[in-house]
C-alpha positions as CSV (number, residue, x, y, z in Angstrom):
1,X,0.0,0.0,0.0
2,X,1.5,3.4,-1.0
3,X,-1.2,5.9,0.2
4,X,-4.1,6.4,2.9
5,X,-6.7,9.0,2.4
6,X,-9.3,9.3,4.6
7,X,-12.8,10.7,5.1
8,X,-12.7,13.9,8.0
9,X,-15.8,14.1,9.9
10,X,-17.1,10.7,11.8
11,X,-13.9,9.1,10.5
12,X,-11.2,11.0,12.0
13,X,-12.9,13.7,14.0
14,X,-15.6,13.6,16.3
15,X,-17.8,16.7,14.9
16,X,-21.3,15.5,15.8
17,X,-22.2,17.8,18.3
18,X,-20.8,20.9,16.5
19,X,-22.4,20.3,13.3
20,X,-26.0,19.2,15.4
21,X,-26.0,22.4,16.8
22,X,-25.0,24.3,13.8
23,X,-27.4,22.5,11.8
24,X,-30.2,23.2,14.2
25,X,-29.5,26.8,14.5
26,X,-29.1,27.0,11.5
27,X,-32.6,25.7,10.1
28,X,-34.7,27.3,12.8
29,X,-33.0,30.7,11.5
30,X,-34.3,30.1,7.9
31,X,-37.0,27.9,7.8
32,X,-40.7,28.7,8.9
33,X,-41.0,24.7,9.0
34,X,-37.6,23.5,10.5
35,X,-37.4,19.6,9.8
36,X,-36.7,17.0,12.6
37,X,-33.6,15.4,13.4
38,X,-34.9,12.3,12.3
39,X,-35.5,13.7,8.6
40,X,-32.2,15.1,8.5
41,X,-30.5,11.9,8.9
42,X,-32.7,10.2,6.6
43,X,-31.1,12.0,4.0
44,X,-27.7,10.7,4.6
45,X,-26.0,14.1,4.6
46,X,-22.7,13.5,2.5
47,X,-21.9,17.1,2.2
48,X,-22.5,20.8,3.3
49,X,-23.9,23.2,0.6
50,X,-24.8,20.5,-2.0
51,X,-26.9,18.6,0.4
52,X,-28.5,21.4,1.3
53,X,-29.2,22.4,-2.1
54,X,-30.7,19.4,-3.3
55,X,-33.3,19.6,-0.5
56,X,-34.3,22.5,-0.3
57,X,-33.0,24.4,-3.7
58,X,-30.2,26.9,-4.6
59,X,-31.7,30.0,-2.9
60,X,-33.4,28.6,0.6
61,X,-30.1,26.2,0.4
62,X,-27.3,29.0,0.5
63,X,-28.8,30.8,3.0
64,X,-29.1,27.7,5.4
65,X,-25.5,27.0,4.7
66,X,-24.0,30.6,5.5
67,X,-26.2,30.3,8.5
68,X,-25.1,27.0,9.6
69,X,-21.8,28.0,8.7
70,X,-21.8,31.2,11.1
71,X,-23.2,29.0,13.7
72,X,-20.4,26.3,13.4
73,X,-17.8,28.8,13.4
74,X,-19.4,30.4,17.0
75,X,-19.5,26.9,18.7
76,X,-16.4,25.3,17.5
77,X,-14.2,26.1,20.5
78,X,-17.0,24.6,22.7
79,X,-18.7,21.6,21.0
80,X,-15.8,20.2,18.4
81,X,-14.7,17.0,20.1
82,X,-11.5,16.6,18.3
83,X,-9.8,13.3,17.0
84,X,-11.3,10.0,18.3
85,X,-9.7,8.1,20.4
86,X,-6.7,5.9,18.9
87,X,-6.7,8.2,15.5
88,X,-4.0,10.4,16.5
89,X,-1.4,7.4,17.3
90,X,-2.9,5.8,14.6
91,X,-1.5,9.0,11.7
92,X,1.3,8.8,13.6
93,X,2.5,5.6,12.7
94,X,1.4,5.7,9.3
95,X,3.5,8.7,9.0
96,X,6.2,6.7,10.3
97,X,5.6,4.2,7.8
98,X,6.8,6.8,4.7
99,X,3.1,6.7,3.6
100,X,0.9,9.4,1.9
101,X,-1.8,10.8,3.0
102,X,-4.7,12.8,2.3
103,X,-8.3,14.3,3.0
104,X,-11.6,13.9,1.3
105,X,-14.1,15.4,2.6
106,X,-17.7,16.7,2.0
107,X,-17.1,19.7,4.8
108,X,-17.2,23.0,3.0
109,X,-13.5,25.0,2.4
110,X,-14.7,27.4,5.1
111,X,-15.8,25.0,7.7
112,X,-12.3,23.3,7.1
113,X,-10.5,26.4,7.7
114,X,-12.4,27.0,11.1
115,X,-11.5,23.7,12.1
116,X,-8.1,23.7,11.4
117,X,-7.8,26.6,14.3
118,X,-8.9,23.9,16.8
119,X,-7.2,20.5,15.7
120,X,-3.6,20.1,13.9
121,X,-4.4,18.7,10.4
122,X,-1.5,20.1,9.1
123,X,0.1,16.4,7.9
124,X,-2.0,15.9,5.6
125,X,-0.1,16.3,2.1
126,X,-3.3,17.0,0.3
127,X,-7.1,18.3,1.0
128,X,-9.7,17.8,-1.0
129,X,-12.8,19.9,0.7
130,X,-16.9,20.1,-1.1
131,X,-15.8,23.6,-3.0
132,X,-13.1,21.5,-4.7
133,X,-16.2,19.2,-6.8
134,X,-19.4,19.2,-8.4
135,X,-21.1,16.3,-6.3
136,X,-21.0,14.9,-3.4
137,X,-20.0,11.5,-2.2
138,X,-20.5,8.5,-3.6
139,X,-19.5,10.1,-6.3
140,X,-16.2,9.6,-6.6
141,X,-14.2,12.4,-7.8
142,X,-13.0,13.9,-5.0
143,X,-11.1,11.2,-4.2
144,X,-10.0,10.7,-7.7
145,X,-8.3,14.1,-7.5
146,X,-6.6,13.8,-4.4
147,X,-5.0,10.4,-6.0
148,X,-4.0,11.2,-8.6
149,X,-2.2,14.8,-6.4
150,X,0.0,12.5,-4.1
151,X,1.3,10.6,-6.9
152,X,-0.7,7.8,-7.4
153,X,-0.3,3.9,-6.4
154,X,-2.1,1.5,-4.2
155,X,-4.3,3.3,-2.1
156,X,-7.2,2.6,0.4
157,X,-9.8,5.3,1.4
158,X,-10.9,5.4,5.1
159,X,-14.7,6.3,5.7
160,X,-17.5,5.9,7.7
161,X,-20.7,5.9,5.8
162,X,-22.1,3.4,3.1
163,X,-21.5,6.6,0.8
164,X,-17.7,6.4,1.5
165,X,-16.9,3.1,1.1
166,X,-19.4,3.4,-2.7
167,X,-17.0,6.1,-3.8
168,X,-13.7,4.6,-3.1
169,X,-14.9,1.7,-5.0
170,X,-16.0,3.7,-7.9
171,X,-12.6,5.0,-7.3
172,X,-10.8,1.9,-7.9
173,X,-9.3,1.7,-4.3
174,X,-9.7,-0.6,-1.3
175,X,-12.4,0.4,1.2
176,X,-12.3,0.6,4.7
177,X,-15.0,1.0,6.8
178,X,-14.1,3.3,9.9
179,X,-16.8,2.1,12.6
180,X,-14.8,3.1,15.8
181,X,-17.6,6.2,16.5
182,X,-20.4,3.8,16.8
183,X,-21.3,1.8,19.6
184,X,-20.6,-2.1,19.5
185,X,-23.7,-2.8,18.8
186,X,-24.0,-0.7,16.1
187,X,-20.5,-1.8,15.3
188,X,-21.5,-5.1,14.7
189,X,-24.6,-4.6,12.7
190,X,-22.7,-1.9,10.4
191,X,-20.1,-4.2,9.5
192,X,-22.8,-7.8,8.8
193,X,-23.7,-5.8,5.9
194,X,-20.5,-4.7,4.8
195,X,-19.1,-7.2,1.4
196,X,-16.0,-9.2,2.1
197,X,-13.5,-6.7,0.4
198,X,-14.1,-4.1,3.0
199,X,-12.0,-3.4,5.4
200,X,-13.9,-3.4,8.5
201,X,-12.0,-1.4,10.9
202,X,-13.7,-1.6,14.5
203,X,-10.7,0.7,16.1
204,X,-8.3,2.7,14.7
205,X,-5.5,0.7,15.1
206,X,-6.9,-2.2,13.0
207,X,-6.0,-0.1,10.0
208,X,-2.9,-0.4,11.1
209,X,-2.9,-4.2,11.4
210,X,-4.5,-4.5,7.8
211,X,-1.9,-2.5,6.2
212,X,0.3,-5.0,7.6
């Protein structure tokens, strides 16, 4: 294996809270009609702007994602949880290993930059934010790019949503299924429905083991 990208958000960093809150605020600023939690999640959010888009259109869309963007940006220092535990040893010995690295995500360029004031991403060699593609996860040409800009080779992508591991076999790489944020319950369930040339990776440092 030559490179590692990952997913950011429920794979590497625990931003639930932040982006609940954000999200929350955020739709009971714009909307007459806010929709529950429960229809949010339905919808398998795999992005910022172009989820929000797609729901509710261009116009009502942008203004929930400056919104929810403002409100992320206030309650960062307070509700982002940081790296899970085990990630950060984890990215240290895969530096140590000589391998690339890099980010694909579905957060928004600005949302990234407000993050990076609270947690050290600065290892990563490349960063492949929403702004930087047309669609969203599974789609997969986010991580295409950020392939093809640390040089190529055998590659696996780390995510945590059915959505991730589609697009990094659209992509042509090995997927691996980050399910250290659930509970073991949910653990378990996640990964019986998971095909046999996943990588089902229950902590962080069974990455490490299956990268040998």
């Amino acid at each position: 294996m030559d490179a590692v990208l990952f997913d950011l958000d429920g794979t590497l960093l625990d931003t639930h809270r932040l982006y609940a809150t954000a999200y929350h605020n955020a739709f009971i600023d714009v909307l007459d009609e806010p929709p529950s939690f429960q229809d949010f999640v339905a919808r398998r959010p795999a992005s910022e702007r172009i989820f929000l888009v797609e729901w509710f259109g261009e116009a009502v869309g942008d203004r929930i994602h400056q919104s929810m963007l403002e409100h992320y940006e206030a309650n960062a220092a307070t509700l982002l949880d940081g790296l899970f535990v085990g990630v950060g040893a984890m990215l240290d010995a895969i530096h140590e290993r000589g391998l690339a690295t890099a980010i694909v995500t579905g957060k928004s360029r600005r949302a990234y930059e407000v993050t990076c004031r609270h947690v050290d991403l600065s290892r990563f060699e490349v960063v492949v934010v929403e702004d930087d593609v047309s669609a969203a996860k599974p789609d997969p040409a986010g991580i295409v790019r950020a392939h093809a800009a640390i040089g190529g080779g055998e590659a696996v992508y780390v995510g945590d949503t059915p959505m991730d591991v589609e697009a990094a076999k659209r992509a042509g790489m090995v997927a691996a299924a980050a399910l250290w944020a659930r509970g073991p319950k949910e653990r378990e369930r996640a990964a019986g429905h998971l095909d046999e040339t996943v990588w089902v990776l229950r902590e962080p440092a069974d990455l490490l083991a299956r990268l040998g």
